[in-house]
VOMI-255750 format. One line per field, with one value per residue (C-alpha): x, y, z; chain; residue number from 1; residue in three letters. Coordinates in steps of 0.5 Angstrom, whole numbers. Example, Ala and Ser with C-alpha at 12.3 -4.5 7.8 and 13.67 -1.06 7.14 Angstrom:
<recs>
xx	[25:27]
yy	[-9:-2]
zz	[16:14]
cadena	[A:A]
num	[1:2]
residuo	[ala:ser]
</recs>
This chain:
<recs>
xx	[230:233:239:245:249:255:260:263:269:275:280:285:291:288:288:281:284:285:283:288:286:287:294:296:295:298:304:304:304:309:313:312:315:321:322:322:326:331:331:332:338:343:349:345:343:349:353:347:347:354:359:358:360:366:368:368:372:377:379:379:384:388:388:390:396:398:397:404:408:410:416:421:427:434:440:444:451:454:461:460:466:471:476:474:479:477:479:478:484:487:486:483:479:473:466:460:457:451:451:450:444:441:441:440:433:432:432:428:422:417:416:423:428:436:438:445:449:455:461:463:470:472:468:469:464:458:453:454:453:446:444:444:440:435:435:435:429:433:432:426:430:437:439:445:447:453:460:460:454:456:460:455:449:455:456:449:449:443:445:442:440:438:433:432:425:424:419:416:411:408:403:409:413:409:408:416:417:413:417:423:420:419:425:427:423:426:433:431:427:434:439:434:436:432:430:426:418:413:407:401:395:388:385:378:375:381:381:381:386:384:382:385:386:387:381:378:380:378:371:369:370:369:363:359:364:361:354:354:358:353:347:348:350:344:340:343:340:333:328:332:333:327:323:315:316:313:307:306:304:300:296:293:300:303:310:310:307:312:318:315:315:322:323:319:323:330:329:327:333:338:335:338:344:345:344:349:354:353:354:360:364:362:365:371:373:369:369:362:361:355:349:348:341:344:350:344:340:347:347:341:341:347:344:339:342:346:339:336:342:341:334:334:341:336:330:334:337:335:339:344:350:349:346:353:356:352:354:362:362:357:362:367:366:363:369:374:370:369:374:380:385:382:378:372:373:379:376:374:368:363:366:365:358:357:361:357:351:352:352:359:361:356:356:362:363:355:358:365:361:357:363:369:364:358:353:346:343:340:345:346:349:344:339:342:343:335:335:340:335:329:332:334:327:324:328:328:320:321:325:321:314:318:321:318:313:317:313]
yy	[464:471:471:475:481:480:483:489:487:488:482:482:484:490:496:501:508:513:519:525:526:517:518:523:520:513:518:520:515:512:518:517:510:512:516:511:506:513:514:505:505:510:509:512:518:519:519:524:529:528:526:532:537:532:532:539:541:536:539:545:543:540:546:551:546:545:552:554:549:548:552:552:550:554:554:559:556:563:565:572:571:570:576:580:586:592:596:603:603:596:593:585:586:580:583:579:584:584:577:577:582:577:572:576:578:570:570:575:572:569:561:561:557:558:551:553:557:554:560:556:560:555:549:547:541:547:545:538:538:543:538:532:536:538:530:527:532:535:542:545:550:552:560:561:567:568:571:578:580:584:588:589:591:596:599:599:595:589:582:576:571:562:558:551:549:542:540:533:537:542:544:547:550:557:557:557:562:567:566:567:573:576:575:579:585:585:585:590:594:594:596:601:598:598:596:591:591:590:589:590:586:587:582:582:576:574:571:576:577:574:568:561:561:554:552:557:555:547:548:549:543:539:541:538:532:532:533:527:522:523:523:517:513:514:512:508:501:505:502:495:493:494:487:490:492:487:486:493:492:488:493:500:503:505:504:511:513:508:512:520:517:517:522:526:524:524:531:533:530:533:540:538:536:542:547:543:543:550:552:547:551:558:556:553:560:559:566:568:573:571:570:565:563:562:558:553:553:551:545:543:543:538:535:533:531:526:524:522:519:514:513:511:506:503:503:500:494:487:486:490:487:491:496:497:496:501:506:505:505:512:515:513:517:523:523:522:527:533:536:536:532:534:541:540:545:540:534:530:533:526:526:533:531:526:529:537:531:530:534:535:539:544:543:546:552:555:554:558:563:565:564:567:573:573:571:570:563:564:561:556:552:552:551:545:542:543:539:533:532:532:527:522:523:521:515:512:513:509:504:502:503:497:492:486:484:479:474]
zz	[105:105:104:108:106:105:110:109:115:110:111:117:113:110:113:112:110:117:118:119:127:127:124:128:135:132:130:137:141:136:139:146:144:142:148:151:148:148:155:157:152:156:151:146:149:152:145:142:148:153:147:142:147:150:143:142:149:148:141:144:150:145:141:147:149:141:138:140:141:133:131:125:126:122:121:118:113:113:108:110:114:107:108:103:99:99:93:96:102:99:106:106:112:115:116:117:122:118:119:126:126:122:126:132:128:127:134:136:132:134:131:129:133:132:132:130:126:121:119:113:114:119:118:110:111:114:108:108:116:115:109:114:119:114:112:120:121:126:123:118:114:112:111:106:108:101:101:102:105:109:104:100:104:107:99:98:94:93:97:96:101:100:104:104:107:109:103:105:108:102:108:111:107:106:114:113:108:111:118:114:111:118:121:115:115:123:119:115:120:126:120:117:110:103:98:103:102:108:107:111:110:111:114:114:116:121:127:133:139:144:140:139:132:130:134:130:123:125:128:121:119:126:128:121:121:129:128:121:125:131:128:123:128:133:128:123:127:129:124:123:130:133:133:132:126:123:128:127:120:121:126:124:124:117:115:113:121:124:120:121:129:130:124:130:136:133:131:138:141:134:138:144:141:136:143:147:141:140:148:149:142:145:152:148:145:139:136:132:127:125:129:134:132:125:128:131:125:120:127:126:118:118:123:120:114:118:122:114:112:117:118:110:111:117:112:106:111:112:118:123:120:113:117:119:113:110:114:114:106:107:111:108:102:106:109:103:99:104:101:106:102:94:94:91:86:83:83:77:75:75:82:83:83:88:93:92:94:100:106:108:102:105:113:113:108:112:118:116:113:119:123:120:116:119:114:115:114:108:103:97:102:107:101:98:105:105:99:101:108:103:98:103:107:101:99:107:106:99:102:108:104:99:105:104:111:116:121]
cadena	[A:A:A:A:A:A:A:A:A:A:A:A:A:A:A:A:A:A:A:A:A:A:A:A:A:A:A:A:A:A:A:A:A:A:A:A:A:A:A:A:A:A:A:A:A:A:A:A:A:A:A:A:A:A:A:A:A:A:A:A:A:A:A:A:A:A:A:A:A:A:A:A:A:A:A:A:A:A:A:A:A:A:A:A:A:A:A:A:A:A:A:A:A:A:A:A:A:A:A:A:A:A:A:A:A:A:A:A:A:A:A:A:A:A:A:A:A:A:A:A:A:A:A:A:A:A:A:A:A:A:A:A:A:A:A:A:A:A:A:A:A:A:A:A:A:A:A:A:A:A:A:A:A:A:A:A:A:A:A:A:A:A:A:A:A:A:A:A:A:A:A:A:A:A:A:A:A:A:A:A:A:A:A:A:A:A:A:A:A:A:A:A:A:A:A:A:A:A:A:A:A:A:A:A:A:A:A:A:A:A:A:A:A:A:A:A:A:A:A:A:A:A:A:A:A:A:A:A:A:A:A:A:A:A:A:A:A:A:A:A:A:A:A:A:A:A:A:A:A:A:A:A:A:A:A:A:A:A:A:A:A:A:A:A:A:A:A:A:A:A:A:A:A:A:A:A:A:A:A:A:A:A:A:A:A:A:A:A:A:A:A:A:A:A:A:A:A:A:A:A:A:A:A:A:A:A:A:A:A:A:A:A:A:A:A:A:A:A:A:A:A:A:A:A:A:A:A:A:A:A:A:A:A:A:A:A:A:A:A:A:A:A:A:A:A:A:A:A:A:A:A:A:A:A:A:A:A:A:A:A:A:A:A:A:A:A:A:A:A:A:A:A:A:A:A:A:A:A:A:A:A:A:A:A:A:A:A:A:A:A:A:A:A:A:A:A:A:A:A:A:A:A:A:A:A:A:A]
num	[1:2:3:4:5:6:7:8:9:10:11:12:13:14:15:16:17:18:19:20:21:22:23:24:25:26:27:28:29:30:31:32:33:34:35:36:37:38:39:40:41:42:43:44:45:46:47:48:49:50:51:52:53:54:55:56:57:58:59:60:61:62:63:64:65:66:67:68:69:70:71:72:73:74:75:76:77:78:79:80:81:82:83:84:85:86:87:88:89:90:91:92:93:94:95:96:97:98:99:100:101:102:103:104:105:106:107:108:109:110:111:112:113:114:115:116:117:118:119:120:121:122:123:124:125:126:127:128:129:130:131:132:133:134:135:136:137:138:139:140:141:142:143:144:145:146:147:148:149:150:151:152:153:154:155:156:157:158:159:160:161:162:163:164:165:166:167:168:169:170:171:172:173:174:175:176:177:178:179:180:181:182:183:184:185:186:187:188:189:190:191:192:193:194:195:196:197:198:199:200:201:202:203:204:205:206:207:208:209:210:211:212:213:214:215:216:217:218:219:220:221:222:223:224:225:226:227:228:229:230:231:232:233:234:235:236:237:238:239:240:241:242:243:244:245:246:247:248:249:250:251:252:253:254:255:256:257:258:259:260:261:262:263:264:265:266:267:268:269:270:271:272:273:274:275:276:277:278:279:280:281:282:283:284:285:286:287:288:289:290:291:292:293:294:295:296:297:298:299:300:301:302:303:304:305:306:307:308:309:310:311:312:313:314:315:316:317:318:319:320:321:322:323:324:325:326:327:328:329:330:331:332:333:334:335:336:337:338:339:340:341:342:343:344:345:346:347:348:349:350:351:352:353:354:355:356:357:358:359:360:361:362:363:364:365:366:367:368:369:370:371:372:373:374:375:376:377:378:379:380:381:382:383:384:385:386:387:388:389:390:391:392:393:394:395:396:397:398:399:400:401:402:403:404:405:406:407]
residuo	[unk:unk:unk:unk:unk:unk:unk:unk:unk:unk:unk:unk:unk:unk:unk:unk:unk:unk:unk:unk:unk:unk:unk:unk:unk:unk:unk:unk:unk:unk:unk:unk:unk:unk:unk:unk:unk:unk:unk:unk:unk:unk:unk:unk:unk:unk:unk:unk:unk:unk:unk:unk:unk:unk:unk:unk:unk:unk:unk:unk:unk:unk:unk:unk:unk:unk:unk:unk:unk:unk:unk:unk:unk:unk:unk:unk:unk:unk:unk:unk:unk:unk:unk:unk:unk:unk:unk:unk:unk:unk:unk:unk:unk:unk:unk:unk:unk:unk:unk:unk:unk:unk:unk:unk:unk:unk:unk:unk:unk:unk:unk:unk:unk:unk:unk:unk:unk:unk:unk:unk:unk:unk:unk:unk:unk:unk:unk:unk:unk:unk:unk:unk:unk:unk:unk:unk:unk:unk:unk:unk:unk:unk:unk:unk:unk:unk:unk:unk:unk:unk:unk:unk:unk:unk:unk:unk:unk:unk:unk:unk:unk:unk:unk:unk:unk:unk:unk:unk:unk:unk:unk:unk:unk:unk:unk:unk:unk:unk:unk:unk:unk:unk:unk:unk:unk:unk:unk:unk:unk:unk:unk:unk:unk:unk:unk:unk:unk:unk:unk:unk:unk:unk:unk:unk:unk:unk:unk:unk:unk:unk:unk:unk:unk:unk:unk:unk:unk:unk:unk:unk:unk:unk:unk:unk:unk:unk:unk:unk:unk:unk:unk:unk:unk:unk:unk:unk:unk:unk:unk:unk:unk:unk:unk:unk:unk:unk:unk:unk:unk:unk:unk:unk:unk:unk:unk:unk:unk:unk:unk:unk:unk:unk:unk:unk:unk:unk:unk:unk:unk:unk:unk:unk:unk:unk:unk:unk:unk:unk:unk:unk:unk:unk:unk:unk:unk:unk:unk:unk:unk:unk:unk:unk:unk:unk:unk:unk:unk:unk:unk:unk:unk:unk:unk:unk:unk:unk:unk:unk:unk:unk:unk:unk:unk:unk:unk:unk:unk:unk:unk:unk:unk:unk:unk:unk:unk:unk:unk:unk:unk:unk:unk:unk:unk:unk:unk:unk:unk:unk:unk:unk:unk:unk:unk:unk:unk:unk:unk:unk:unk:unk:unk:unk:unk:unk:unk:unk:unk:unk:unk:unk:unk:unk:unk:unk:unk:unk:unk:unk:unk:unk:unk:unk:unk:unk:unk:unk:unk:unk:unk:unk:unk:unk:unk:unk:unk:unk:unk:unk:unk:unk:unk:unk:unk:unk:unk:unk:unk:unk:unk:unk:unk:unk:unk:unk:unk:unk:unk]
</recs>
């Protein structure tokens, strides 16, 4: 009796190779399922294409309401009004108009506020009643004007002048000494007196008129912190939430199509996004240097980098819940080493490290670099922002390919 050939049939769990054409039409059809689930799931595209560009618009609003309130408040203690004898004619004579044309100077700048003006000839207890204005934080700076101000600026001769700043926010108290260093120059400039110094700065890469400057110097690090926070958040839950995975590996599909599918249909949705973003920060008062497609390309860089964070997070998790555990715990060391509370360059070198590894060390030095000096695309930023994406690509693909298999 002849016997029977064996069967060639593989076995139902193991998966005969495919040809390119079988898995790219699997992969496409995997990216029209995802659309799908995109286009049901309203919130979460609501959150990828309406709330970046909201996000954008409010900062903008709350810039343009809040760039010019902030003033520094002054009081001057002045002993200038201390008689005074001059040798000369041997007459005590009281002279403190120079004083007073400072403190008209103080007035008449720009960002300064005159809460009071202290003679401390009449009133013993000027300093101490200053000191506890500056205390109560009812003032942000004290100007001693000294005995015989006056007098020496008539004798031209050099006088001198105290500030005490506010120090509790050191941020600030460049910004307060700059505004007294102003109102000076209009002292200086009003009295036609020397030897005062004004400089005249270029300066290359500032914000021009007409454009709201605080807006400006914060959207460098908005924009990257909008694009990461957007996109981890949408993709965080993508693989590990949906339910037929496993029945998928069990079919023709790969892993490795299933991942390539979203990567595809969430990188369409990231070029939505980065155009909205992009066209919501023009429309702000956004001021580019740059090109705008070099711009778009910094978004989508960023962007991306923040799409391959959270597909690997949604590959390496078991559940939702450590899904969600691993994104905060990863957003919060993007956001403690982006470099807005330490620079980076004076971090401790192993720390220095980690944080030149992830993408917020570079999203907003690219998109500042084309905003503020109109550098093109092309750069170490944009490269080492390449290399981040790729890495964590890998490590999504290396993930899903080791999830164990659950029926």
């Amino acid at each position: 009796m002849a016997s029977q050939p064996a069967s060639t049939r593989p076995p139902g769990n193991i998966k005969k190779p495919a040809g390119f054409m079988a898995s790219l039409t699997r992969i496409l059809k995997g990216v029209r399922k995802e659309f799908k689930l995109v286009r049901t799931d309203v919130p979460n595209l609501l959150l990828a294409i309406v709330v970046p560009p909201i996000i954008i618009l409010l900062f903008s609003g709350l810039m343009t309401f809040t760039s010019t309130a902030p003033v520094t408040r002054v009081t001057v203690v002045s002993y200038d009004s201390n008689t005074f004898f001059d040798t000369n004619t041997s007459v005590v004579v009281t002279n403190d108009s120079h004083a007073m044309s400072l403190v008209a100077a103080i007035n008449g700048t720009p960002g300064l506020q005159l809460v009071a003006y202290i003679n401390a000839s009449e009133n013993p207890y000027a300093m101490d009643e200053a000191y506890n204005q500056l205390l109560h934080g009812d003032i942000d700076a004290i100007l001693v004007i000294p005995v015989e101000f006056s007098e020496f600026l008539d004798h031209d001769l050099p006088a001198m002048l105290e500030s005490v700043p506010n120090t509790q926010d050191l941020l600030k108290v460049q910004e307060i000494l700059n505004l007294i260093q102003d109102a000076l120059d209009l002292f200086a400039r009003n009295n036609n007196l020397t030897p005062f110094y004004i400089d005249e700065v270029n300066r290359q890469y500032a914000i021009p008129a007409g454009y709201n400057v605080d807006f400006n110097n914060n959207m460098g690090l908005v924009m990257p912190f909008v694009m990461i926070g957007i996109t981890l958040v949408l993709t965080i839950l993508v693989v590990v939430q949906e339910k037929p995975v496993p029945r998928l590996l069990l079919t023709p599909t790969t892993r490795a199509e299933i991942l390539v599918s979203k990567y595809i249909a969430y990188t369409v949705i990231l070029i939505v996004q980065s155009t909205a973003v992009l066209v919501a920060s023009i429309a702000s008062g956004l001021f580019v240097r740059g090109r705008l497609i070099d711009l778009w390309g910094a978004l989508m860089l960023t962007g991306f980098s923040g799409v391959s964070i959270g597909m690997f997070i949604s590959s390496l998790a078991k559940t939702k819940t450590e899904a969600n555990q691993l994104f905060f715990a990863f957003f919060i060391i993007l956001f403690l080493l982006s470099g807005i509370f330490i620079p980076i360059a004076g971090m401790p070198a192993p720390i220095r490290v980690i944080a030149e590894a992830l993408p917020l060390a570079h999203g907003a030095p690219l998109i500042d670099s084309i905003t503020t000096k109109g550098l093109p695309l092309a750069s170490m930023e944009s490269l080492a922002l390449a290399l981040i994406s790729v890495a964590f690509v890998v490590l999504s693909f290396t993930a899903i390919a080791r999830k164990r298999v659950e029926v």
